[in-house]
Phi, psi and omega in degrees: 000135176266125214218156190240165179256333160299037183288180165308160188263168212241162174272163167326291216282351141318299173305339198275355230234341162252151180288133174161191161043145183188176163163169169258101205281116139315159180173173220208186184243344197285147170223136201215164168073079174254000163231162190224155151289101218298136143263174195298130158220084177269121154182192212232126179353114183278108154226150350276208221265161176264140157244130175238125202252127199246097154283129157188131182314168166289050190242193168291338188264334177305307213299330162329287188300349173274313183305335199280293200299308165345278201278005187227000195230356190282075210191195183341057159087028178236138156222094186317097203253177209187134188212130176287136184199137175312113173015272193308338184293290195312313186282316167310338199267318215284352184305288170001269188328321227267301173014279216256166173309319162254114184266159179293330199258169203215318178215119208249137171266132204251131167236168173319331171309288219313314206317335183268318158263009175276304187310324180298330197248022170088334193309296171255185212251126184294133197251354194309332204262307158327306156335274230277341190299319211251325200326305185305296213287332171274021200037035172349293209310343183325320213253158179295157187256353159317301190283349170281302174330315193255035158208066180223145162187132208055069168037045171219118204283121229231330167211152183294102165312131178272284171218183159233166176235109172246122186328100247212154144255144164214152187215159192302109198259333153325305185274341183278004192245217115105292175289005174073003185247162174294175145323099200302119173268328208228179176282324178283304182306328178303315175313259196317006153281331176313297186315300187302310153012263160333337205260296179242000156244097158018346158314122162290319194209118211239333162277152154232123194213180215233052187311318198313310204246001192198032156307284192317310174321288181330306177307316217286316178297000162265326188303304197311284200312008212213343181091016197245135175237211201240051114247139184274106217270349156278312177301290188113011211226161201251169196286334213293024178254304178321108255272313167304332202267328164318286173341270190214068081324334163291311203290317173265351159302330205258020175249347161337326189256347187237068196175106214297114210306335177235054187281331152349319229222015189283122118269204216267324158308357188241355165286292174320296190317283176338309200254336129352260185292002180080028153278001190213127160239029201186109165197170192239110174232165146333140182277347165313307216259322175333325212261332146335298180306353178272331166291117201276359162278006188200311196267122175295352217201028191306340207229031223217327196300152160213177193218147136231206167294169146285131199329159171257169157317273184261164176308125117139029190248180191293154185312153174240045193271116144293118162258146206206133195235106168260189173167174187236125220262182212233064209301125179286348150253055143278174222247328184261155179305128185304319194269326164325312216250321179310282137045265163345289178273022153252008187257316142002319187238332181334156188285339167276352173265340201256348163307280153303318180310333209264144007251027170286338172241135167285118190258154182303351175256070185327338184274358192267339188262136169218152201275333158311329194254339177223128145309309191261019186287354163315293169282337173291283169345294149337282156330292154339278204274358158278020170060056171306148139240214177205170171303184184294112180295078187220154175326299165318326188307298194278350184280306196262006144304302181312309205274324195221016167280329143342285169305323181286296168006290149354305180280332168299302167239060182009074160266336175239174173285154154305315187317283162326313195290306189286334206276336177266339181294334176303284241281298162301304197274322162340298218260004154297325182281283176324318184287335181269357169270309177296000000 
């Protein structure tokens, strides 16, 4: 189905009321947009006084909004505190943080993968009633509602969206205007613009993709494009048998020779690096990560870049483009008042704070995007409605990623057949998808 993020605006108690969308966000360490222009942060004077503590990753696209929260809400006896930190960091702490009856963190950045097993399990703080309190005065209704969706579950909004990120491609448009070729649509186009590449622009390894940190995205976005997910929705049983599943995986094995012998060990900031220095002319990120490329302070090639969807599987099918919505939650064993930190994390997002982010972040207050102020809003857009989605909002999701990417890998850098490589990923995933049904 095709869906834009630039829809009509939703009343609260509408937005609260749907269900969808997920996925697992990449992110990084480089951090850009490190001063902000303070915005209105109201609420009433802490005594005594609070310190309130922000897990939220390092990227270029986070970061407007953290630095935001910082340099505009640190005031009247409240002290916003933030310490930079990696994907991975971030993902580890917040496991942590959630764990136990007192947590370290007061405002955790949350993305849509996450949302189902923090939320189900009680970890965060249902936000609906906060939503509709702030909506009016604050211009709630504003924010998309695709991106209120997808960090909702069983109709309960679990985080305030921040951006969205979607999976994208870019490529050397200099050098594919140099070789005589289009704009890659499919995965078969990607080889064979790879081969020539290779042959005749001087590049050795002309791909780059971000296996380390998003071999699932990647998988899951050859399935969405094929009409497929990881359940088989008459069986109930996972797909990975399955002829789509077959499909693409070969699409991304078969890119192998033209894709740097450690690319396995590639993540999404390492990606970047690639097309930064001209070891790459073709990779797939996050659109969070896009506007780095533009930078003549990190990028050999700022002004070289096109962007489009990520490729489809067969010639005229859907884009395999992911969407993934972060934004920001609320741990229910924090200490500090619950309506103090919405405060907070709404000043963030404002339209004039939602301004500044662009054009490193795509923001939930969507009309703030143009394609004159974001480069790639073309192509996300583009995506969207070539009907980008996300996985399955389910529980299960973050268990049979962990459990069977390690295996898919396997295929990539043909330590196994695909065929073997899906056949143990079955194997691995049953009893988390089954154990979630029973």
């Amino acid at each position: 189905m095709a869906r834009s993020l630039k829809m009509a605006g939703m009343t609260a108690a509408g937005a609260m009321s749907v269900v969808l969308v997920l996925t697992a966000c990449g992110a990084g360490s480089r951090s850009g947009a490190q001063s902000v222009d303070a915005v209105d942060c109201e609420f009433p004077e802490q005594d005594p006084a609070v310190k309130v503590n922000v897990l939220a990753y390092s990227s270029s696209a986070t970061d407007p909004f953290t630095n935001m929260m910082v340099a505009s809400c640190s005031k009247d006896g409240v002290e916003v505190a933030h310490a930079p930190i990696d994907f991975s960091g971030q993902y580890t702490k917040t496991a942590t943080t959630l764990a136990g009856d007192t947590g370290t963190y007061d405002i955790i950045e949350m993305y849509s993968g996450a949302v189902p097993r923090y939320g189900s399990t009680g970890a965060l703080l249902d936000l609906n009633d906060l939503f509709e309190q702030y909506a009016e005065s604050h211009d709630l209704d504003e924010l998309a509602p695709a991106m209120l969706e997808g960090l909702s579950h069983d109709g309960k909004l679990y985080a305030l969206p921040t951006q969205a990120n979607v999976f994208t491609l870019a490529y050397r448009e200099d050098i594919y205007e140099d070789l005589g070729l289009d704009a890659p649509e499919t995965y078969a186009d990607v080889l064979e613009d790879a081969k020539v590449i290779q042959e005749k622009g001087g590049i050795k390894y002309p791909v780059a993709l971000p296996f380390a940190d998003s071999t699932s995205t990647l998988y899951e976005g050859t399935l969405a494009s094929q009409g497929a997910t990881y359940v088989d929705p008459e069986t109930g049983e996972p797909t990975f048998l399955s002829d789509e599943a077959n499909s693409g995986l070969s699409a991304l094995a078969d890119l192998a020779p033209y894709m740097d012998p450690q690319v396995i060990s590639f993540d999404q900031p390492r990606v970047q690096q690639q097309l930064f220095n001209g070891t790459a002319a073709i990779g797939i990120m996050y659109s969070g990560r896009l506007s780095d490329l533009a930078d003549p302070e990190v990028s050999q090639y700022p002004d070289a870049f096109a962007y489009a969807p990520a490729p489809s599987v067969e010639p005229g099918g859907k884009t395999s483009s992911i969407l993934s919505v972060d934004g920001w939650s609320i741990p229910n064993n924090t200490k500090i008042d619950p309506d103090l930190l919405f405060r907070l994390m709404v000043a963030s997002i404002t339209e004039e704070a939602s301004e500044q982010a662009v054009p490193h972040a795509y923001p939930a207050r969507v009309d703030v995007v143009t394609e004159r102020n974001t480069p790639y809003a073309e192509a996300v857009e583009a995506a969207l409605a070539n009907g980008a989605g996300t996985p399955p909002m389910e529980t299960w999701l973050g268990t049979v990623q962990s459990d069977t990417s390690a295996l898919l890998q396997r295929a990539i850098t043909g330590q196994s057949s695909v065929e073997d490589a899906l056949a143990a990923a079955q194997k691995a995933a049953a009893p988390a998808i089954s154990g979630s049904a029973g």
